[in-house]
Residue frames relative to the residue before (quaternion, step in Angstrom):
aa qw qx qy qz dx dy dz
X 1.0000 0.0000 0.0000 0.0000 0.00 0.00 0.00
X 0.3154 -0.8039 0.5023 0.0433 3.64 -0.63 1.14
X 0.2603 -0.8531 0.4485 0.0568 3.30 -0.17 1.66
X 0.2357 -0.7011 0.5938 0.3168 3.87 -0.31 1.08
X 0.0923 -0.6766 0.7151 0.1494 3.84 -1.54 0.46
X 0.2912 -0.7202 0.6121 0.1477 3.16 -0.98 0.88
X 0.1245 0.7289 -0.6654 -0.1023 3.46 -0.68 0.03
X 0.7413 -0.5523 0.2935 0.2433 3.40 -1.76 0.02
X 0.3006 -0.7892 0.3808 0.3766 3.50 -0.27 0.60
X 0.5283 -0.6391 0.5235 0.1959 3.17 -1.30 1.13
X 0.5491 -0.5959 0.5138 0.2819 3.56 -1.12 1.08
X 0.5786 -0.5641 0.5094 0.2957 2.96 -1.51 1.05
X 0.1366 0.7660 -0.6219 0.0879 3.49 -1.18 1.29
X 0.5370 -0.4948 0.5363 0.4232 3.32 -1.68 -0.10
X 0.2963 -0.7050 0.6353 0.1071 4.14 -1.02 0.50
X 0.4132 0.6337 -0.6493 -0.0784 3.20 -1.07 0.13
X 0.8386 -0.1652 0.1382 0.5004 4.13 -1.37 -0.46
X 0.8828 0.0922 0.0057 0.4605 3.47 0.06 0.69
X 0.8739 0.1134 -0.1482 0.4489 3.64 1.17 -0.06
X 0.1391 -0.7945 0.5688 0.1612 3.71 -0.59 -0.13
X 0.1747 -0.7497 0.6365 0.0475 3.68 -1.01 1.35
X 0.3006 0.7917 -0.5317 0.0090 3.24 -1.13 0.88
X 0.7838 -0.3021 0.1167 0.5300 3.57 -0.85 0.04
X 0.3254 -0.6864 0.4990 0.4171 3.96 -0.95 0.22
X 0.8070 0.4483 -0.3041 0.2350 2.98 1.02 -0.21
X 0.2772 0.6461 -0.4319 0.5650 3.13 1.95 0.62
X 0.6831 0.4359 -0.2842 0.5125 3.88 0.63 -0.83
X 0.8381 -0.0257 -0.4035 0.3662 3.22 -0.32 -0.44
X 0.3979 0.6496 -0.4954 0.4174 3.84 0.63 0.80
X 0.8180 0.1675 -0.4246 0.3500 2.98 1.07 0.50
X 0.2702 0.6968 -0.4455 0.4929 3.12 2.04 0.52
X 0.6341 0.3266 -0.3169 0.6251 4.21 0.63 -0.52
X 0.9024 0.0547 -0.4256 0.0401 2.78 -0.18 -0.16
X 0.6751 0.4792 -0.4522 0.3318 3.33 1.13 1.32
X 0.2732 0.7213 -0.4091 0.4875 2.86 1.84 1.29
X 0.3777 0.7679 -0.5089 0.0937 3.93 1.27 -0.99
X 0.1000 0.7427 -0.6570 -0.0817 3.82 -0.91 0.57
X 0.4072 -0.8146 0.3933 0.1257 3.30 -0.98 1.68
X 0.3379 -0.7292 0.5746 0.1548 3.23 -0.74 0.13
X 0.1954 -0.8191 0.5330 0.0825 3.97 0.72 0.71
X 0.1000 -0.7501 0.6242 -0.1940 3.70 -0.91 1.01
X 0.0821 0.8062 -0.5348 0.2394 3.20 1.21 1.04
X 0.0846 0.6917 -0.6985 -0.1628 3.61 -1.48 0.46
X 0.7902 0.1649 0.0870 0.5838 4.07 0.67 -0.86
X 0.8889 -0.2673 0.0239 0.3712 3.54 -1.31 -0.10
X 0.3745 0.6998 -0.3195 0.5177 3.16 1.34 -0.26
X 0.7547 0.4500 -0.1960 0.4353 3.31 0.21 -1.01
X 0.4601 0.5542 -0.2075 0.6619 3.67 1.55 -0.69
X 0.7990 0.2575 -0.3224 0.4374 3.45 0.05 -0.49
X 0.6201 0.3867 -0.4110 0.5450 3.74 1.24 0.04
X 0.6835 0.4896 -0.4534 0.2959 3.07 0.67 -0.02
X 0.3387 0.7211 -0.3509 0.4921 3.31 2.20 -0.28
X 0.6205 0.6760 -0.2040 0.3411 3.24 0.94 -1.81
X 0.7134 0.4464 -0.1851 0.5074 4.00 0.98 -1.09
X 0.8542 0.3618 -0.3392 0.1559 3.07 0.52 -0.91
X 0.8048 -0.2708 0.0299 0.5273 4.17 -0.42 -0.09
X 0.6989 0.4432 -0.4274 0.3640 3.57 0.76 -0.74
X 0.6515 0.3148 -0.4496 0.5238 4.32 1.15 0.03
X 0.3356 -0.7489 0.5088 0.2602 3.38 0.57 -1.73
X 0.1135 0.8197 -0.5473 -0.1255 3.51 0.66 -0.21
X 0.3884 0.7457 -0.4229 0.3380 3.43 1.16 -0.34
X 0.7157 0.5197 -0.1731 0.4333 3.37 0.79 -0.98
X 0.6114 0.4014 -0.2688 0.6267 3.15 1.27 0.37
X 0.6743 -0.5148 0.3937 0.3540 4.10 0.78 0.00
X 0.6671 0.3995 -0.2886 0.5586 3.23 1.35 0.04
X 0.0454 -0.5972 0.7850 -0.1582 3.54 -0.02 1.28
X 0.8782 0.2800 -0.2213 0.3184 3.19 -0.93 -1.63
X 0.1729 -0.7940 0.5822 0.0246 3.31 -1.09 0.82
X 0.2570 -0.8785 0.4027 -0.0055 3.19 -0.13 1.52
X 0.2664 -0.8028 0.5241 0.0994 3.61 -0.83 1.60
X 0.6413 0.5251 -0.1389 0.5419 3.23 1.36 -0.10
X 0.3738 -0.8195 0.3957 0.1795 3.28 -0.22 1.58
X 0.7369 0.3926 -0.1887 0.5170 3.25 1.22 -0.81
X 0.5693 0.4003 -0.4144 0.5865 3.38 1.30 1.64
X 0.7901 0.3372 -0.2534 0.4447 3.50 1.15 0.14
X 0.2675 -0.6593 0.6264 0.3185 3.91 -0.86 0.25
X 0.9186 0.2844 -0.2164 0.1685 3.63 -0.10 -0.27
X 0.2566 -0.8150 0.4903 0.1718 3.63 0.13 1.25
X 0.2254 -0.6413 0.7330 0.0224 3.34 -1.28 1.02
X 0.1022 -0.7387 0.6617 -0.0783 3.64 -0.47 0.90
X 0.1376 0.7738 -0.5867 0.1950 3.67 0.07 1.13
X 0.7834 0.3485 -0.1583 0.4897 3.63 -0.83 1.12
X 0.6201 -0.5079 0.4651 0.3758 3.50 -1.45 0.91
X 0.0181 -0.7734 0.6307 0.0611 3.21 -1.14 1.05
X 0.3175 -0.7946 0.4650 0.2272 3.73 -0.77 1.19
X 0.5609 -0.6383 0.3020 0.4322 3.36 -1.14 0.93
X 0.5113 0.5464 -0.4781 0.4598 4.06 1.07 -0.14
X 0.6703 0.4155 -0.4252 0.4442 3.70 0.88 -0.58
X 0.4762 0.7569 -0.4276 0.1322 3.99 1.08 -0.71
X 0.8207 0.3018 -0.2997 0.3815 3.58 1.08 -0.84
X 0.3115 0.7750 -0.4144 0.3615 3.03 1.37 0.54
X 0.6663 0.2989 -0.1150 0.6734 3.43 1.06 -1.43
X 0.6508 0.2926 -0.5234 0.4657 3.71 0.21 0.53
X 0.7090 0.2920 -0.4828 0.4230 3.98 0.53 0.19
X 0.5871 0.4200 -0.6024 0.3407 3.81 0.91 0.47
X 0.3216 0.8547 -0.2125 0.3476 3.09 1.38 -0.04
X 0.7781 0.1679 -0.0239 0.6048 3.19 1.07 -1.53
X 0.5275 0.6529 -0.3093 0.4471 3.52 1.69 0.03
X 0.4431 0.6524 -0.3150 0.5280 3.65 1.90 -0.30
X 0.1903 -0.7887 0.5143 0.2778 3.54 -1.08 0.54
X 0.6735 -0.5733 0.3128 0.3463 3.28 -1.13 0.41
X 0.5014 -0.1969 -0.7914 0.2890 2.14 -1.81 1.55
X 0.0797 -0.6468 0.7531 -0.0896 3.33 -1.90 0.81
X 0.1855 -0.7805 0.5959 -0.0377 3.46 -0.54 1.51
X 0.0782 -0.8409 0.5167 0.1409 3.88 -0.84 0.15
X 0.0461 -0.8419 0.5236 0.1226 3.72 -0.52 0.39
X 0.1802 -0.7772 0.5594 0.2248 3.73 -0.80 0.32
X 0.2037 -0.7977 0.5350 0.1897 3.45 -0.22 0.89
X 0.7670 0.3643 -0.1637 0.5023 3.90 -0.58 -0.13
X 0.6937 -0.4981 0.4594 0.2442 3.08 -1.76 0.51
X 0.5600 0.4711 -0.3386 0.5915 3.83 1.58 -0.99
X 0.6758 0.4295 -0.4098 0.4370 3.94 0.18 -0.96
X 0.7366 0.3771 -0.2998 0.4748 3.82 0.46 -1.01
X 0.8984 -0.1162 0.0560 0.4197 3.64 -0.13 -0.31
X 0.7520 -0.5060 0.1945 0.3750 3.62 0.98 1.00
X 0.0592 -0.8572 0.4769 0.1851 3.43 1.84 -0.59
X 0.8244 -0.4259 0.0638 0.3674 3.41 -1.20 -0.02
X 0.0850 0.8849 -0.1538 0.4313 2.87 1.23 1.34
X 0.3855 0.8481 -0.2838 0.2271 3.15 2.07 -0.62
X 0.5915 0.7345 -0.2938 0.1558 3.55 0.85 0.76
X 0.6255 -0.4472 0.1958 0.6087 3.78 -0.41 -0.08
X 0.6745 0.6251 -0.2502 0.3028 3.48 0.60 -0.60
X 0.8483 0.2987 -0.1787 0.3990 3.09 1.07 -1.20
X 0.5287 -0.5138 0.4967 0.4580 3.84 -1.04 0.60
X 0.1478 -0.6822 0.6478 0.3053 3.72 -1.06 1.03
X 0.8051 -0.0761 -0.1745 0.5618 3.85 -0.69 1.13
X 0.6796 -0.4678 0.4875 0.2858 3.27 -1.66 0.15
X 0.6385 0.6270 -0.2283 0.3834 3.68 1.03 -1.02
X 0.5558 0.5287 -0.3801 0.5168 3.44 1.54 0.11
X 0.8860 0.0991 -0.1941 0.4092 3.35 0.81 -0.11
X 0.7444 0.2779 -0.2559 0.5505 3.78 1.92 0.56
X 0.4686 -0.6400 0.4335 0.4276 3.93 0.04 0.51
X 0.2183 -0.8194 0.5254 0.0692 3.62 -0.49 1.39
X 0.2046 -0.7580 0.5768 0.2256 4.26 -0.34 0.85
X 0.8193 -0.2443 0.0455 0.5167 3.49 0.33 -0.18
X 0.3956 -0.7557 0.5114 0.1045 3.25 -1.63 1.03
X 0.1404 -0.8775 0.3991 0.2257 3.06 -0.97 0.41
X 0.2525 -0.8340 0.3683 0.3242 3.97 0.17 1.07
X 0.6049 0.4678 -0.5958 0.2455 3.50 -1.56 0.30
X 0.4241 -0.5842 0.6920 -0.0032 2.95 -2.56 0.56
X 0.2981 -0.6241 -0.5072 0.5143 1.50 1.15 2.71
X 0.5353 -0.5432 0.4827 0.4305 3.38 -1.51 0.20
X 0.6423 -0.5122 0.4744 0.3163 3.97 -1.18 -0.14
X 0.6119 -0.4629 0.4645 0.4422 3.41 -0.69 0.39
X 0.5392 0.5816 -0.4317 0.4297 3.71 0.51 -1.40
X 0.7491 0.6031 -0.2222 0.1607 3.07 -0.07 -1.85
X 0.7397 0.4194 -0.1903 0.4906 2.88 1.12 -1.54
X 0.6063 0.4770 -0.4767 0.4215 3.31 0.65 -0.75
X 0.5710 0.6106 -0.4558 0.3057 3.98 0.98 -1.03
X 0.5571 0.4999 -0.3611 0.5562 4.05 1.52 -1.12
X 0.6083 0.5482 -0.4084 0.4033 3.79 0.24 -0.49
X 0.3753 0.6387 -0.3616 0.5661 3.73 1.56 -1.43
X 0.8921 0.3298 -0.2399 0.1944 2.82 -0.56 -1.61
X 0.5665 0.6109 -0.3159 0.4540 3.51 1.41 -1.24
X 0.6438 0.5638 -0.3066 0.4167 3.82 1.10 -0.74
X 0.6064 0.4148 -0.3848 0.5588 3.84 1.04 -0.98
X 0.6286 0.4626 -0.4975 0.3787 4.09 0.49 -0.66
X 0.7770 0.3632 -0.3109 0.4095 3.49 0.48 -0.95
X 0.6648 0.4274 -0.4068 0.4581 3.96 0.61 0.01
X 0.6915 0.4115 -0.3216 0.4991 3.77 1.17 -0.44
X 0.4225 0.7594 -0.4154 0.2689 3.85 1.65 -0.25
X 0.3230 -0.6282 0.5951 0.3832 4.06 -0.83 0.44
X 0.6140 -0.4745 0.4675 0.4234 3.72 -1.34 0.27
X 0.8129 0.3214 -0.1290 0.4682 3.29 1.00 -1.37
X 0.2354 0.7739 -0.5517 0.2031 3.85 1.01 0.40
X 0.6958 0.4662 -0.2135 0.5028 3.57 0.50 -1.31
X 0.6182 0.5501 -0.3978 0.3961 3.94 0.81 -0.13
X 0.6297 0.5341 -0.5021 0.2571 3.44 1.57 -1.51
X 0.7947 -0.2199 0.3849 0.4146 3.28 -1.89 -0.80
X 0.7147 0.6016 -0.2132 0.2861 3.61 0.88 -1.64
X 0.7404 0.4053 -0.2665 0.4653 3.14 1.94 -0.86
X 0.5172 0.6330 -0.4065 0.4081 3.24 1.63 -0.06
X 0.6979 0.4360 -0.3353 0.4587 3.80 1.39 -0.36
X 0.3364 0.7078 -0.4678 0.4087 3.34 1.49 -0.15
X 0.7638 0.2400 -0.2022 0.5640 3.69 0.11 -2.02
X 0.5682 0.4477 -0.5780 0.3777 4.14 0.32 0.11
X 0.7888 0.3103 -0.4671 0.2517 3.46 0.60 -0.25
X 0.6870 0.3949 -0.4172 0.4450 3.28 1.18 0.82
X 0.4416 -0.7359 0.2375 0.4551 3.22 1.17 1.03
X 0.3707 0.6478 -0.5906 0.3068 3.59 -0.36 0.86
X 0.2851 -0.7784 0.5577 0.0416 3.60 -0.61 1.40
């Protein structure tokens, strides 16, 4: 039986006897993005379904995320999985700002993206009211697949990302409009 390996494509360079020159940012775009260490934000069933998401029968490992990171100021990527209450909101906006840059965010679930069925005083109705969300992921809970598909996605941002994107102006009004200096 003939195992297909995928490996990563290699940035477009020049070759010659012994070396290869290419962009830095082609390199270390693709060093993030199969380096991504999450940072799980689980509150409820969601959180069960990432936790489905690690273990042998998906793997996230296989993507660069083995290590899962309890410490904000060891991880770039927030997973926001589960109903978050608005007493819990500045919590997840100071692990938020406690990440170092780059810092990627995902909402997993219908409660993380837009309060799901949830429609109450208590609960935050998506995360995106009060951190800048890169990609969402939809279901009630989503599937292992799924998530790992938002992870996909968190990988093409970081390998297609400019070193200097996060410097322009556009991202500096981004976090002004959620006050974050």
């Amino acid at each position: 039986m003939a195992t297909d390996i995928k490996l990563a494509k290699a940035p477009a360079s020049y070759d010659g006897p012994g070396f290869s020159a290419t962009s830095f940012d082609k390199i270390i775009g693709l060093a993030r993005a199969n380096s991504l260490w999450p940072l799980p934000f689980a509150t409820s069933c969601c959180g069960i379904e990432f936790m489905a998401t690690l273990a042998s029968d998906w793997d996230l490992g296989r993507f660069g995320s083995e290590r899962n990171s309890f410490s904000p100021r060891q991880a770039d990527m927030l997973l926001v999985a589960g109903t978050i209450a608005k007493k819990m909101a500045p919590v997840v906006k100071q692990v938020y700002l406690q990440m170092a840059e780059p810092r990627w965010v995902v909402a997993i679930g219908a409660c993380a993206s837009s309060g799901g069925i949830f429609d109450t005083y208590s609960v935050l109705q998506g995360i995106d009211r009060i951190i800048p969300v890169d990609v969402y992921v939809p279901g009630c809970p989503p599937r292992p697949e799924q998530i790992i598909e938002g992870v996909m996605q968190i990988q093409e941002l970081a390998k297609n990302e400019s070193l200097r994107r996060r410097n322009t102006e556009e991202y500096q009004h981004l976090l002004n409009s959620y006050n974050i200096q």
